[in-house]
C-alpha positions as CSV (number, residue, x, y, z in Angstrom):
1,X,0.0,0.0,0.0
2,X,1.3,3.4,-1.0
3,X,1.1,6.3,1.8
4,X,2.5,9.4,0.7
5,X,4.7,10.6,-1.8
6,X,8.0,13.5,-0.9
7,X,8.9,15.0,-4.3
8,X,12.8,15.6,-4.8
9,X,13.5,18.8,-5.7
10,X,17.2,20.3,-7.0
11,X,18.7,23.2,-5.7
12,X,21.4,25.2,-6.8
13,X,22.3,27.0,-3.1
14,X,20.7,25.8,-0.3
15,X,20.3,28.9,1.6
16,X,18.7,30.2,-0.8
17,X,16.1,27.4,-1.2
18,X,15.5,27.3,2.5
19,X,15.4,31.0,2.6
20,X,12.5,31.4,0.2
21,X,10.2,28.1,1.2
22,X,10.5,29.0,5.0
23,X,10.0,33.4,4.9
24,X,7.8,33.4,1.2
25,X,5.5,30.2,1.5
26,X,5.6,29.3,5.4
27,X,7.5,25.7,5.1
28,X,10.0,24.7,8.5
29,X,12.8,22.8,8.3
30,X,12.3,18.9,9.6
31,X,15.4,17.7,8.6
32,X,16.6,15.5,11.6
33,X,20.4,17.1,11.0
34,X,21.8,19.4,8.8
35,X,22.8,17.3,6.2
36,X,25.5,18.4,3.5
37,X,23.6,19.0,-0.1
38,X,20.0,17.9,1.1
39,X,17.2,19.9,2.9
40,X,14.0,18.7,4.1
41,X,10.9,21.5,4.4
42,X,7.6,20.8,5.3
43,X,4.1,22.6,5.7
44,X,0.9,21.3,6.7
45,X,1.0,17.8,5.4
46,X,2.9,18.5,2.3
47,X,7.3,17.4,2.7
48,X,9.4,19.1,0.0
49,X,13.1,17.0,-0.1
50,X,16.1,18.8,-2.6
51,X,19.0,17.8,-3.4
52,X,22.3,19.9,-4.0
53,X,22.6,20.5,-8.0
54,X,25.5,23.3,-7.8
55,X,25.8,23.0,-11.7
56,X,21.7,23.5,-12.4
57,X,20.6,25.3,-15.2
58,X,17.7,26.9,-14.3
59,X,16.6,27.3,-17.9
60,X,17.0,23.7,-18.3
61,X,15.1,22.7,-15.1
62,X,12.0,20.7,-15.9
63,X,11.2,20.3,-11.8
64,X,7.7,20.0,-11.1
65,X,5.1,19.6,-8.2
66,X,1.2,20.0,-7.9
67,X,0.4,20.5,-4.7
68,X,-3.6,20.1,-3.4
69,X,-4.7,22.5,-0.9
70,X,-8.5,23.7,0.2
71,X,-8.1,26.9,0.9
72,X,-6.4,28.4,-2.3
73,X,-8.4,31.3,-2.3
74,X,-6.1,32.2,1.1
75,X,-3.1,30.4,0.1
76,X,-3.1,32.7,-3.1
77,X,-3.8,36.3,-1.0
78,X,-1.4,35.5,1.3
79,X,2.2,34.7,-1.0
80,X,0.6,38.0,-2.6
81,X,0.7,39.8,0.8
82,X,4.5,38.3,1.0
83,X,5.5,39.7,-2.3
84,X,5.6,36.1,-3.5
85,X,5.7,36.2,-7.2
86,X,3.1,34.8,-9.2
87,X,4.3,32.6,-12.3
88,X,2.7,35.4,-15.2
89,X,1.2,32.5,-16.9
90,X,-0.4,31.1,-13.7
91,X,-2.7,33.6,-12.2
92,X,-5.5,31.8,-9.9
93,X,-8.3,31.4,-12.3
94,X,-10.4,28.1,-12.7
95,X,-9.3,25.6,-14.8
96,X,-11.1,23.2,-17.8
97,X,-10.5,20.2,-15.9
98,X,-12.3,21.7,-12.7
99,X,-9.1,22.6,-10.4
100,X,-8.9,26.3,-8.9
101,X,-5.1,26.9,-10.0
102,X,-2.2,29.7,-9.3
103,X,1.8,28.7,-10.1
104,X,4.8,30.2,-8.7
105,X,8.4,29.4,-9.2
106,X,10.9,28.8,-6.8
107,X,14.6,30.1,-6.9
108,X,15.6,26.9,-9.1
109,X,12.8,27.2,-11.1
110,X,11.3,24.5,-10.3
111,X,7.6,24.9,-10.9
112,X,4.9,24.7,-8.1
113,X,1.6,24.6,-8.8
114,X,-1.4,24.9,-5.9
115,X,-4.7,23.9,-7.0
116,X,-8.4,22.9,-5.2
117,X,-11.3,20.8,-6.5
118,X,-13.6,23.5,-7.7
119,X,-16.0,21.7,-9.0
């Protein structure tokens, strides 16, 4: 039986990374150490693992995650109210498929996307 899935995200400088999931989206750090080249976040439910990729292009980074909330409409208010920056091409707006959707990218550019059943 499957449980629960941790995506594996790269990062180019960790600081960084931690920097903007912990003060722009509200993640904490649940790594049991501080372990050389890998970071652990976590918020709510939802655990984030990267891995150290020093030599990451970030115009070559594919990294994706959909993450399920159900309360987007807040979600989406507050990373404005944190001068989080909205991916241009992902404003919240409802989506053909029924999912209530915004996207944002991270310092990597790895692509997160927050969305809730609307239908």
């Amino acid at each position: 039986m499957l449980t629960s899935i941790h995506p594996k995200l790269p990062m180019r400088n960790k600081a960084k990374t931690k920097d903007f999931y912990i003060n722009q989206l509200g993640f904490i750090d649940i790594g049991a150490a501080d372990y050389d080249g890998y970071l652990i976040l976590k918020k709510d439910d939802v655990e984030i693992h990267f891995f150290e990729f020093a030599d990451l292009n970030p115009d070559e980074n594919y990294g994706q995650v959909y993450i399920r909330t159900n309360t987007i409409d807040n979600l989406y208010q507050t990373l404005l109210d944190n001068k989080t920056r909205i991916h241009p091409n992902g404003l919240l707006e409802v989506k053909p498929w029924g999912q209530k959707e915004f996207s944002i990218l991270d310092p990597d550019i790895n692509l997160l996307t927050f969305g809730e059943s609307y239908l």
